[in-house]
C-alpha positions as CSV (number, residue, x, y, z in Angstrom):
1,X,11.5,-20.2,18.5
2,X,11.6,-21.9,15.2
3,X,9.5,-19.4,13.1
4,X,8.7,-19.8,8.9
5,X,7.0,-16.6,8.5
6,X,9.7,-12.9,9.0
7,X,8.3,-9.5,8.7
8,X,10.1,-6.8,7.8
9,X,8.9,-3.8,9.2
10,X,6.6,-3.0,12.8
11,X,5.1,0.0,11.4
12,X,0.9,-0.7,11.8
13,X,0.0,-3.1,8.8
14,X,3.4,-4.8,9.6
15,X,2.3,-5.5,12.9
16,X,-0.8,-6.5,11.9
17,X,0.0,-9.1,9.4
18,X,2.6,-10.4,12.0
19,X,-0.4,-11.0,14.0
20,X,-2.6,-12.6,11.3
21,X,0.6,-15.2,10.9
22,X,0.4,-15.9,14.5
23,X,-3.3,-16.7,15.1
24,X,-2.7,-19.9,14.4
25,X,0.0,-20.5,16.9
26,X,3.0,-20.0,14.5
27,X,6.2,-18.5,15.7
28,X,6.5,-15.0,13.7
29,X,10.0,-13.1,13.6
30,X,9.1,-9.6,13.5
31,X,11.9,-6.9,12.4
32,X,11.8,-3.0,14.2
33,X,14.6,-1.0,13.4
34,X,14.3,1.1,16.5
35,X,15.3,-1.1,19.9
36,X,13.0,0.6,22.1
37,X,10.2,-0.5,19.9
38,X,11.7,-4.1,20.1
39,X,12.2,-4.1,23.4
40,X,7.8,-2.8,23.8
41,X,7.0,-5.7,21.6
42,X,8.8,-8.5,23.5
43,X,8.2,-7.1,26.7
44,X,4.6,-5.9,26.9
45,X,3.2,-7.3,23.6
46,X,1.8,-4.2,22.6
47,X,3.2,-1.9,19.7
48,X,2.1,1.4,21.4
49,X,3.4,3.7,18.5
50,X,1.7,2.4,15.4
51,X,-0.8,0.1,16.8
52,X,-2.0,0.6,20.4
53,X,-5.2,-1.4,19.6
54,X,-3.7,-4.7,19.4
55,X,-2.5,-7.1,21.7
56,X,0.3,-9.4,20.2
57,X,0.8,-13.0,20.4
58,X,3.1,-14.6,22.2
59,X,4.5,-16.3,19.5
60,X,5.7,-13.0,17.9
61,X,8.6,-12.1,18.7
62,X,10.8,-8.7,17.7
63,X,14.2,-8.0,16.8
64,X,16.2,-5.1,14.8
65,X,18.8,-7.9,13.4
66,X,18.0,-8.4,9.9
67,X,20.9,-11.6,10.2
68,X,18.0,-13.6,12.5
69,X,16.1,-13.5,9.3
70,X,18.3,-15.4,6.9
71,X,17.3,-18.8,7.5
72,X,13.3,-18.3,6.5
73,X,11.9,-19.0,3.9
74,X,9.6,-16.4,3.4
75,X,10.1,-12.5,4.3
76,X,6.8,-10.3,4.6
77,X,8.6,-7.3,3.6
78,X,6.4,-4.3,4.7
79,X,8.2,-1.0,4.9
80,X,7.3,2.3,2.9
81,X,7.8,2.6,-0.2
82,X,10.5,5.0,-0.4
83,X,12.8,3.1,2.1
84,X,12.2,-0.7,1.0
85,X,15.7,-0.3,-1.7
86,X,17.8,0.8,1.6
87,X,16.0,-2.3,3.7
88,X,16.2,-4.8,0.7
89,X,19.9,-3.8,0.3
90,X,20.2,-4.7,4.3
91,X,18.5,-8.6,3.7
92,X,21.1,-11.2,4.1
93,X,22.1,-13.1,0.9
94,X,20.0,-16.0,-0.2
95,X,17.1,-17.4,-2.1
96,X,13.7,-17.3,-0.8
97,X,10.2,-15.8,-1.2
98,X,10.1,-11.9,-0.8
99,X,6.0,-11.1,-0.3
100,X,6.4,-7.0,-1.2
101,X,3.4,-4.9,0.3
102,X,4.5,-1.3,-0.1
103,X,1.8,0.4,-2.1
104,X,3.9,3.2,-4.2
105,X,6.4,4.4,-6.6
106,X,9.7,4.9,-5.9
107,X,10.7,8.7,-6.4
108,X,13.2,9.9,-8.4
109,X,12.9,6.6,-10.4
110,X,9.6,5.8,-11.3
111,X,10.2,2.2,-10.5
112,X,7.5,0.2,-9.0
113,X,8.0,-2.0,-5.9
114,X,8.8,-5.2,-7.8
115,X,11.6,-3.4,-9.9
116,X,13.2,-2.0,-7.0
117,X,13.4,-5.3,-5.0
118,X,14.7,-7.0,-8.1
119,X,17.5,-4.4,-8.6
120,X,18.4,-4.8,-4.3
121,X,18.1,-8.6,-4.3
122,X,18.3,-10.6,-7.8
123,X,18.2,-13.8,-6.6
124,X,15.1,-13.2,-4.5
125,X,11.6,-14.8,-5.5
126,X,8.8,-11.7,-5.8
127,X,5.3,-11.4,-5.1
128,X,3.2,-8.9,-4.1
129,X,0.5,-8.9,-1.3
130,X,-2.2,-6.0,-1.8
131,X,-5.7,-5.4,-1.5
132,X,-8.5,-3.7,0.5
133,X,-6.9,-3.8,4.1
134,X,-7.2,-1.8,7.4
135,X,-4.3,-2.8,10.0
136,X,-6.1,-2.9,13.0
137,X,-9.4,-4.9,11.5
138,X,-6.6,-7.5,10.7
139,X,-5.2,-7.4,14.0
140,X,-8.8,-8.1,15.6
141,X,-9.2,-11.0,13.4
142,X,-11.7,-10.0,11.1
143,X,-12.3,-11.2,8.0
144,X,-10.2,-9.7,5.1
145,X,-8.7,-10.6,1.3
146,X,-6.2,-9.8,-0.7
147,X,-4.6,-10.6,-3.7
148,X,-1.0,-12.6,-3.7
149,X,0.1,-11.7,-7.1
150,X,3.3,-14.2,-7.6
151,X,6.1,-13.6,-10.4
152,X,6.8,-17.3,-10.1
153,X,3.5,-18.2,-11.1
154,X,1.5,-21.2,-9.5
155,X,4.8,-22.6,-8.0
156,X,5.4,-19.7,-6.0
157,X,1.9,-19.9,-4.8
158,X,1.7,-23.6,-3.9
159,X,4.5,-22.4,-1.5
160,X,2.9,-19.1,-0.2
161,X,-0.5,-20.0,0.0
162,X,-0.5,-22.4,2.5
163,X,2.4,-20.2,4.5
164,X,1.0,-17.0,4.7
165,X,-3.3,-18.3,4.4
166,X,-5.6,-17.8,7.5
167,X,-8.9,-18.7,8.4
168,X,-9.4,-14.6,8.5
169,X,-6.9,-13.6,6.0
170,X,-7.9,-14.8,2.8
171,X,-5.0,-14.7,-0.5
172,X,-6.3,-14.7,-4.0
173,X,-4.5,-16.2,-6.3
174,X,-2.7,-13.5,-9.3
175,X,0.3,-14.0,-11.7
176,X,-0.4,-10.3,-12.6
177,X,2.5,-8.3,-10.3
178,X,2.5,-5.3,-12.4
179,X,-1.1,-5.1,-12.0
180,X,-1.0,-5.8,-8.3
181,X,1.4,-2.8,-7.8
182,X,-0.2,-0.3,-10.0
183,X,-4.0,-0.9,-7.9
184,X,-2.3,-0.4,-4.9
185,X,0.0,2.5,-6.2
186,X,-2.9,4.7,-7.7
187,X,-5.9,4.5,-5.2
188,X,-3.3,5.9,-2.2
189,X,-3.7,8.9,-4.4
190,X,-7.1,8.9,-5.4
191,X,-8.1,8.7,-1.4
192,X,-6.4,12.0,-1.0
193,X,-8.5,13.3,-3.8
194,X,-11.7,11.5,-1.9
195,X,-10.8,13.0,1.7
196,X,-10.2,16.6,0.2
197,X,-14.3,15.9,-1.4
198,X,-15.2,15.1,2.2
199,X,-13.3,18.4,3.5
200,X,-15.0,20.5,1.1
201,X,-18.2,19.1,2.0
202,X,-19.4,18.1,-1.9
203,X,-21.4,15.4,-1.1
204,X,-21.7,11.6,-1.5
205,X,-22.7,12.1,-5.2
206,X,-19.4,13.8,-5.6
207,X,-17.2,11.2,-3.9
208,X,-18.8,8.2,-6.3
209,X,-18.0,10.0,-8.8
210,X,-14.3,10.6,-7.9
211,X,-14.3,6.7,-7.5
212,X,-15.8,6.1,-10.7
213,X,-13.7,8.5,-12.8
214,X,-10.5,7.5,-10.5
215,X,-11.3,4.2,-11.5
216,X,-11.0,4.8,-15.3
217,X,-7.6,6.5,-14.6
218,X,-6.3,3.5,-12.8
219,X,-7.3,1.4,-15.7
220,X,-5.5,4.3,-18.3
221,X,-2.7,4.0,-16.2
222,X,-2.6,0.1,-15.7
223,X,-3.0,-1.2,-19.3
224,X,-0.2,1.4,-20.7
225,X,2.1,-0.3,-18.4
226,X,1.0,-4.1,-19.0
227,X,-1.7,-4.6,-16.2
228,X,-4.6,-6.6,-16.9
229,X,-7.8,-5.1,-16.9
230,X,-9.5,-8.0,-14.9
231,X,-6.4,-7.6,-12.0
232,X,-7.3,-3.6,-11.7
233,X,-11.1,-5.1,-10.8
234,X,-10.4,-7.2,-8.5
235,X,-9.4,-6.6,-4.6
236,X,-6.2,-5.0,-5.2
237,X,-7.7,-2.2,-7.5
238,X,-11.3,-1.4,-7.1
239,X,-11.8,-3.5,-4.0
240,X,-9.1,-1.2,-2.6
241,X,-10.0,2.1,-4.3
242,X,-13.6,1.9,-2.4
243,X,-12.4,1.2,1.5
244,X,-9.6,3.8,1.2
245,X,-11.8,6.6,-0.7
246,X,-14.5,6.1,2.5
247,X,-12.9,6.3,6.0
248,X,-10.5,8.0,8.3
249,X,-9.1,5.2,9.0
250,X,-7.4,5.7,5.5
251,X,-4.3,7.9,6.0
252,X,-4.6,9.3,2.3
253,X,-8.4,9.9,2.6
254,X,-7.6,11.8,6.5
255,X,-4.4,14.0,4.5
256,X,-7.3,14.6,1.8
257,X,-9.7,15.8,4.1
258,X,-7.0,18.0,5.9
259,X,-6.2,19.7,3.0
260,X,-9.3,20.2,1.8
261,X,-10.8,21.7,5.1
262,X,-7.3,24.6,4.4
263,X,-4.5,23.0,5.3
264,X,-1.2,22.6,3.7
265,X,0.1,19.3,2.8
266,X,3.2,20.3,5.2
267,X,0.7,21.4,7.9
268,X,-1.4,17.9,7.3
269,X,1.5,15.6,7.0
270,X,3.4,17.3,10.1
271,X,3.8,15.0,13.7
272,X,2.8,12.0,12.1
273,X,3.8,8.9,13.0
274,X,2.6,6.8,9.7
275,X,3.3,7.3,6.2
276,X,0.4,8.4,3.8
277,X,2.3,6.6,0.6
278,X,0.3,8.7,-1.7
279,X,1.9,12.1,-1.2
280,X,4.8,10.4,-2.2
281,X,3.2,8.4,-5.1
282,X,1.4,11.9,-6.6
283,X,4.3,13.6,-8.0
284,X,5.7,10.8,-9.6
285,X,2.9,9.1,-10.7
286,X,1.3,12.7,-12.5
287,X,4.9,13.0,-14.3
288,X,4.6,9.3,-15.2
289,X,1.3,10.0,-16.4
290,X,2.6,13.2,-18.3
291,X,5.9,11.5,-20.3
292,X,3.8,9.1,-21.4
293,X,0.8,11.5,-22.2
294,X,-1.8,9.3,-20.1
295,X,-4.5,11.1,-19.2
296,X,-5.1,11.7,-15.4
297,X,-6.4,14.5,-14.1
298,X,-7.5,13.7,-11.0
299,X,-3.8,12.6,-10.0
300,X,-3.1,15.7,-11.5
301,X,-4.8,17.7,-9.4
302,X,-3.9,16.1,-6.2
303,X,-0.1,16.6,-7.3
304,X,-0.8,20.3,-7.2
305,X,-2.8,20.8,-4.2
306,X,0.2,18.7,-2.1
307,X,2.4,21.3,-4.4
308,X,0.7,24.1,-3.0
309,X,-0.1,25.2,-6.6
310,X,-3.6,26.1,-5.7
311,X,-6.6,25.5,-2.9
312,X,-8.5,23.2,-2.6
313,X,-11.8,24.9,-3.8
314,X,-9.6,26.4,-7.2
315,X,-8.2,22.0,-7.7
316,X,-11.9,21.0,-7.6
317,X,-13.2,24.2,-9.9
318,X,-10.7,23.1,-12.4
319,X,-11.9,19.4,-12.6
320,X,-15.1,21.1,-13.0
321,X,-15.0,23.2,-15.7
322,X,-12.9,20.5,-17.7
323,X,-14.3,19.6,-21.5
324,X,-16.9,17.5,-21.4
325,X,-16.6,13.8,-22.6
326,X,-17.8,10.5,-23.6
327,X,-17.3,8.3,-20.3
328,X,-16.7,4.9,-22.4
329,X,-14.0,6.1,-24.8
330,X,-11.3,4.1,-25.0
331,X,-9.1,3.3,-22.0
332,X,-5.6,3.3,-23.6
């Protein structure tokens, strides 16, 4: 097996782009860290713990040995945000394209995906792969596109492009990283606040709304750290925001609407075999927001309802009953 294209990480949108990569025929290299899950893959070509849907290609094949992975070019690197520093650090040394796809901020840091793979691996070329995506629609082969925002410009995607394209997976071209990250960062916790609408039961009026004022915060958020305004519209921003604030198949929008039908965020989170990046990204990203005196309330109140600070109901009557306002003031 002579495979170009390595992913890091068999969790379910791993496995999904794996299988994108392989429509076509190419050989895929496919990292699991546990060896039972290897072992599944290879075997049975299924991934029965994170996505039972999909039966894999034959060209895809598994392994937990990150020193198979050396040699390729490119690395698909697609691992939750809080453990891609520890998974980065494990890469072999050398010089090749590192696609990032974690939508988050690391905690205790602030630093966004980019930063943290930069500090891991310096000699590593960076972009980041994010937009509007659902693993298992991927897997089926239906039609999907995203935004490859490359730090090395149109060189980097000359080489990409062509590598990572499909007839169903469709990359947009972006030189706007920081504005990449930040779209896919903020609307994981913007879905929360969408699912916990749904689990009160507020309406469809209410959920626009959410989307539309979630939106402006995004675009606060974005421009104070350098994002472009145009990026934060496209797929990786408010193409994203709208699929995650609207189904279950969302993992933020199905914590959301746990919590706001009663339960705790311990309670909602608790046998889970997936990650629902924005109860990680909440707390960091409303203290973020707070240091630099952005104004977010919406992230606001999600961070204190996965706190536990108040119910769901008391979050939503706060929003409520803030001051009124001109919707167009200005954004930074």
């Amino acid at each position: 097996m002579s495979a170009k294209i390595g992913v890091i990480g068999a969790g379910a949108w791993g496995t999904a782009l794996a299988q994108a990569f392989a429509s076509d025929g190419s050989d895929v290299l496919l990292w699991a860290r546990e060896a039972e899950l290897v072992e599944e893959i290879n075997r049975d070509r299924r991934n029965g713990l994170y996505l039972p849907s999909a039966a894999l290609a034959p060209t895809i094949r598994a392994s937990s040995d990150l020193a198979e992975f050396a040699a390729l070019p490119a690395l698909v690197v697609v691992v939750p945000a809080q453990f891609l520093a520890a998974v980065i650090a494990g890469l072999p040394d050398g010089s090749r394209d590192l696609v990032l796809c974690a939508k988050g901020i690391e905690a205790g840091t602030g630093r966004l995906m980019a930063d943290v793979a930069a500090s891991a691996c310096a000699s590593e070329r960076l972009a980041v792969l994010s937009g509007p995506t659902f693993a298992h629609e991927v897997a089926a082969g239906l039609p999907t596109a995203v935004t490859l925002a490359c730090g090395g410009g149109r060189a980097q995607w000359d080489r990409l492009a062509s590598l990572l394209a499909r007839p169903a997976l469709r990359p947009y071209y972006s030189d706007d990283v920081v504005g990449a990250e930040i779209g896919g960062a903020v609307k994981n916790v913007l879905a929360i606040a969408c699912g916990v609408v749904e689990g009160l039961n507020l309406g469809q009026n209410a959920r626009a709304a959410l989307i539309a004022r979630g939106y402006a915060e995004m675009l606060r958020f974005g421009l104070a750290r350098g994002a472009r305004a145009e990026t934060l519209s496209g797929l990786c921003g408010l193409g994203d925001l709208v699929l995650t604030c609207s189904s279950t198949s969302s993992r933020n929008f199905s914590l959301g609407l746990a919590l706001g039908k009663g339960l705790t965020a311990a309670e909602a989170l608790s046998g889970k075999n997936s990650v629902a990046e924005g109860a990680a990204t909440a707390p960091v990203l409303a203290d973020l927001a707070r240091r630099d005196g952005i104004q977010m309330p919406i992230v606001e109140a999600v961070d204190r309802l996965l706190k536990g600070e108040a119910p769901a109901g008391a979050v939503v009557n706060d929003l409520l009953s803030r001051p009124l306002r001109d919707e167009q003031e200005p954004l930074s």
